[in-house]
Steps between C-alpha positions, in 0.01 A plus 500: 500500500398487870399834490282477225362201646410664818358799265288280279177543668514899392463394137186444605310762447200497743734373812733808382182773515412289828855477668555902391172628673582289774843629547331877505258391748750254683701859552180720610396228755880501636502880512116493661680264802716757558300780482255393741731428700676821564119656468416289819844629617358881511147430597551296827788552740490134601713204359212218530268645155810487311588111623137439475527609117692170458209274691192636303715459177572175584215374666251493137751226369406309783122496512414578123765329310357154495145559417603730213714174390192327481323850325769436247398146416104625465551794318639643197842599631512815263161656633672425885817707398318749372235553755824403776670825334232762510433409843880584576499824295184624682634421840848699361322761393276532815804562658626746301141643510574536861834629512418779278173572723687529816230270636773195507609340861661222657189298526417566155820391329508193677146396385649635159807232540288211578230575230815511215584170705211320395546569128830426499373142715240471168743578253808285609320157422338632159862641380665181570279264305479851203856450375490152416223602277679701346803371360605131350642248702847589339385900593453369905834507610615827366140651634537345866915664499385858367246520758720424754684727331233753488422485873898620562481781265215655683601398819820763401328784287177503734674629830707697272258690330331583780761636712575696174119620513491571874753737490287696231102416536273383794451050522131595379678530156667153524190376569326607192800358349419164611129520430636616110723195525186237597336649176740458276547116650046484415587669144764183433338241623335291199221325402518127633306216449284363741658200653377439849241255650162563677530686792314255728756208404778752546367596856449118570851428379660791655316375854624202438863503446498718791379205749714260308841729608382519826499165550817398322684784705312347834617161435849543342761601794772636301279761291315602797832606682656631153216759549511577836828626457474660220184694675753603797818634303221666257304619780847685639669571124205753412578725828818606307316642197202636708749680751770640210323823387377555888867521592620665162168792533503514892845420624702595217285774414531476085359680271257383223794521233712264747202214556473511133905428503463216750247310341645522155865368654317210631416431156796549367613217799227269372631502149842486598455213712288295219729543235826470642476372870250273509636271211844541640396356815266219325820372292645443832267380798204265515169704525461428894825642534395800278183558804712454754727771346237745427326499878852497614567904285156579598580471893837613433349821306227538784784496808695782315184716448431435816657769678413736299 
């Protein structure tokens, strides 16, 4: 019965065609991440392009994602997704375009990382207010848990398939994948009614609510510092996942088959750890006890690696 209950959303059959192409794509784009990645690996001898793969990823989310929240509220969230999409497929298939034309360099994949970036900063917003839209309130449960889900299947199968395509083809290939994977995400996508506001009152609101945080986080003490220090152990947690595939490529000197392995295993750690350890450890400690914990491993994990 729990099963099914978790399942229900797939009897749906638009989320289903929706949820499927994004599980294809979901895969490409976790394949593409590795693939560039061991492509930077062979084009520049030096470990900063490959941590600096992680920043320009990263750093779209940052600038882009809140505007395109307000984008969202203006527009016709299926015309965004679908314009969001193409621009990701071009920007995959430029780099493949690339690859395959020997005219591809370090320079050029990293202003090919930040471009993808900024439709993934676009698309994020849009997707999250798409699946309500989708399903029936009963539906919304089920759909939020399979895209969680979702995001832990590809986080596996992505690095997976493409240490399984490495070993056979060139990463210009995985990154035609991923541009095919973007189009079949556009061909899914379906017609939605129109359901935002004028974009001036958007902007206006969007402006708005911005000053109004501001000044709640400026005058309430306890927020402000909750921040701070989550901007500190954030602004030191990312160096890990910047600095792993320098180490693994440079140090450790793996192949493109091996980064592929690595990647999926974290996966398979992430799943692991929300299914059985995470609720273990909830049915036990209070949820401050449960951070404490977790930056606890995380320095303990970091001191081991280390020497290394």
């Amino acid at each position: 019965m729990k099963m099914n209950a978790t399942a229900s959303a797939w009897r749906n059959r638009v989320f289903l065609k929706i949820w499927l192409a994004s599980l294809v794509s979901g895969t490409a784009v976790a394949a593409h991440d590795t693939a560039a990645t061991w492509m930077m690996n062979l084009m520049s001898p030096s470990g900063l392009f490959i941590s600096l793969m992680a920043s320009l990823a990263s750093l779209p989310f940052f600038l882009f994602t809140l505007p395109a929240g307000a984008l969202a509220d203006a527009f016709n969230a299926g015309i965004i997704l679908r314009l969001a999409n193409l621009w990701l497929a071009g920007c995959a298939g430029a780099l493949a375009f690339l690859g395959w034309a020997g005219i591809l360099n370090p320079i050029l994949l990293l202003v090919g990382v930040f471009v993808l970036g900024l439709g993934f900063a676009v698309n994020a917003p849009v997707w999250a207010s798409l699946v309500p839209q989708l399903v029936t309130d009963e539906e919304l449960p089920s759909a939020l848990t399979l895209g969680g889900v979702q995001l832990n299947i590809t986080g596996i199968l992505g690095p997976a398939l493409a240490g399984i395509l490495l070993a056979k083809v060139q990463a210009p290939f995985v990154f035609a994948l991923n541009a095919a994977g973007f189009l079949l995400v556009f061909m899914a996508i379906p017609a939605l009614p129109k359901t935002g506001c004028a974009l001036g009152r958007t902007l206006i609101s969007f402006v708005r609510s911005i000053a109004i945080s501001v000044r709640y986080v400026r005058q309430t003490p306890n927020v402000r510092n909750i921040l701070l220090r989550n901007a500190i152990f954030s602004s030191l947690v990312v160096v890990i996942p910047a600095l792993m595939p320098v180490v693994l490529l440079k140090d450790l000197g793996l192949d493109g088959s091996s980064l592929g392995l690595v990647f999926a295993s974290m996966g398979v750690g992430s799943v692991v750890g929300a299914i059985f350890v995470i609720p273990w450890l909830r049915s036990r400690f209070a949820t401050d006890q449960l951070m404490l914990i977790a930056q606890i491993t995380l320095a303990c994990i970091a001191c081991i690696e280390a020497p290394f």
